[in-house]
C-alpha positions as CSV (number, residue, x, y, z in Angstrom):
1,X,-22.3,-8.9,-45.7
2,X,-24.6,-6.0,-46.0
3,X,-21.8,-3.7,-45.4
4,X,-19.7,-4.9,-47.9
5,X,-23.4,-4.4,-50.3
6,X,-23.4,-1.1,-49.1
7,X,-19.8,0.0,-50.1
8,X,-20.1,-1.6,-53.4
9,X,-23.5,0.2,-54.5
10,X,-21.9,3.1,-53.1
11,X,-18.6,2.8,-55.2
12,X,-20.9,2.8,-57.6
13,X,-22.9,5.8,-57.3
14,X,-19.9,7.7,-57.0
15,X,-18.7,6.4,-60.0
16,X,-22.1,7.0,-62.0
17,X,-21.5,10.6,-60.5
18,X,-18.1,10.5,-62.2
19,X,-16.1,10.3,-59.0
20,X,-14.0,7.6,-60.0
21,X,-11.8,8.3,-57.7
22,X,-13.9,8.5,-55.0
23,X,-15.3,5.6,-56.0
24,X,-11.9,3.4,-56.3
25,X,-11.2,5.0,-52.4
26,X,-14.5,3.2,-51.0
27,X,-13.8,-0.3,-53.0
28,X,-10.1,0.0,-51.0
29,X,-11.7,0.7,-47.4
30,X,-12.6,-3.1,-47.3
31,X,-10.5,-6.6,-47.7
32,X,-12.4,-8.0,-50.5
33,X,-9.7,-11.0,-50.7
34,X,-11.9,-13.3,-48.6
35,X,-14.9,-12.3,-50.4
36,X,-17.8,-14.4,-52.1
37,X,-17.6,-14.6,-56.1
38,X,-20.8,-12.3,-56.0
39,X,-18.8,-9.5,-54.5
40,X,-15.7,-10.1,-57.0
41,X,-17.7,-9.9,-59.7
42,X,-19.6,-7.0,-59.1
43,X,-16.5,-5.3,-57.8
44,X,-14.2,-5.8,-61.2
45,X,-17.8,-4.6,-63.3
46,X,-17.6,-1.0,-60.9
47,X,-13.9,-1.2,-62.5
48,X,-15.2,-1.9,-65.7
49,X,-12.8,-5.2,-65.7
50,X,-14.6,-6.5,-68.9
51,X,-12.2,-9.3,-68.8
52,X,-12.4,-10.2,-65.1
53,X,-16.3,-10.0,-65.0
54,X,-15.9,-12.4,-68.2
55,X,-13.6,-14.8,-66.3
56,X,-16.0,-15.2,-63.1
57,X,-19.3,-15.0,-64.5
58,X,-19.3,-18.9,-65.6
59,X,-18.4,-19.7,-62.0
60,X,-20.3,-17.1,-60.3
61,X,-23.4,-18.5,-62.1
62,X,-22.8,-22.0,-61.3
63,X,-22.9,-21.4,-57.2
64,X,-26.0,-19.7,-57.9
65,X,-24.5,-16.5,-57.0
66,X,-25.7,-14.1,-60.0
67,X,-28.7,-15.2,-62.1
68,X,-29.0,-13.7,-65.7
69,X,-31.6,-11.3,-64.1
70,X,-29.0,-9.3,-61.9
71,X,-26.8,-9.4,-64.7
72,X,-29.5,-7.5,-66.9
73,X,-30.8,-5.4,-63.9
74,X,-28.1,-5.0,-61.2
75,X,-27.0,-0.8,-61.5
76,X,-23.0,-2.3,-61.6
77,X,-23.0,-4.3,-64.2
78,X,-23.9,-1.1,-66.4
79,X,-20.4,-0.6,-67.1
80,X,-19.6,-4.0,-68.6
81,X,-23.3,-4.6,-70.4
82,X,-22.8,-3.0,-73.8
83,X,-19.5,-4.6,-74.1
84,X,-19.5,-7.4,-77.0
85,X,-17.2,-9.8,-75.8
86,X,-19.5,-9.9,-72.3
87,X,-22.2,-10.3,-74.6
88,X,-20.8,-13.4,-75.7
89,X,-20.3,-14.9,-72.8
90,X,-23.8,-13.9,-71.5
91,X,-24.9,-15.9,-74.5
92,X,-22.8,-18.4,-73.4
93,X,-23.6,-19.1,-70.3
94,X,-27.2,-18.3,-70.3
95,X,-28.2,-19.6,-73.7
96,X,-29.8,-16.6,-74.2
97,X,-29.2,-12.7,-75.7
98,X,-28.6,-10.3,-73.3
99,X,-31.2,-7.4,-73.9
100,X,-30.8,-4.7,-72.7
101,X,-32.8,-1.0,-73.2
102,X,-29.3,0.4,-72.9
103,X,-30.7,4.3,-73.2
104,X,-33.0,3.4,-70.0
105,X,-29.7,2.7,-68.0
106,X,-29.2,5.1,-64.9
107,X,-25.8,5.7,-66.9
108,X,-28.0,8.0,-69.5
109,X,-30.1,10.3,-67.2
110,X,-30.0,13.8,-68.3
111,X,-27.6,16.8,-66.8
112,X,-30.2,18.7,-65.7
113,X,-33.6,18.9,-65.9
114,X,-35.8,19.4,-68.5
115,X,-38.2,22.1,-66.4
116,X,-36.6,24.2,-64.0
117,X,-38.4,24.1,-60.7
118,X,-40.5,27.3,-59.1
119,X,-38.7,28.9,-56.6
């Protein structure tokens, strides 16, 4: 299990480093067909699977899996947060907005930084 934690943060750094490609690679290393709804879920957001994330999240929330928390916290569902339809179904299912301070996401860091550093 921590393994497969590992290569799913990990696909998603690369991805938040725009190596999507990279990223798609370390998803593929593992079988995920076997795997817990947690891990499904969190896999189709580091696709950005709006629609598949949507899909699970009602069951995924109902065997205690994901808690509205992770949803609002958890680095991979940044890519499916600021969708509306997701929105919804947060609302939905948790009978409650999802807020989010989307400019405080990792996704939004600057390119470089704002001081150089003394050699």
């Amino acid at each position: 299990m921590r393994v497969r934690q590992m290569y799913v943060n990990f696909a998603n750094a690369l991805k938040k480093m725009e190596k999507t490609e990279e990223s798609e690679k370390a998803l593929a290393e593992l079988d995920w067909s076997a795997a817990s709804i947690d891990f499904r879920i969190s896999i189709a957001a580091v696709r950005e699977d709006t629609k598949e994330v949507i899909r699970l999240l009602p069951a995924a929330v109902a065997s205690e899996a994901i808690s509205k928390d992770s949803v609002r916290d958890w680095p991979v569902f940044d890519w499916v947060r600021s969708d509306e339809k997701f929105q919804e179904k947060f609302l939905e299912v948790f009978g409650e907005q999802l807020i989010v301070n989307f400019e405080s996401t990792s996704q939004n860091l600057p390119e470089k930084p704002e001081h150089e550093v003394p050699k």
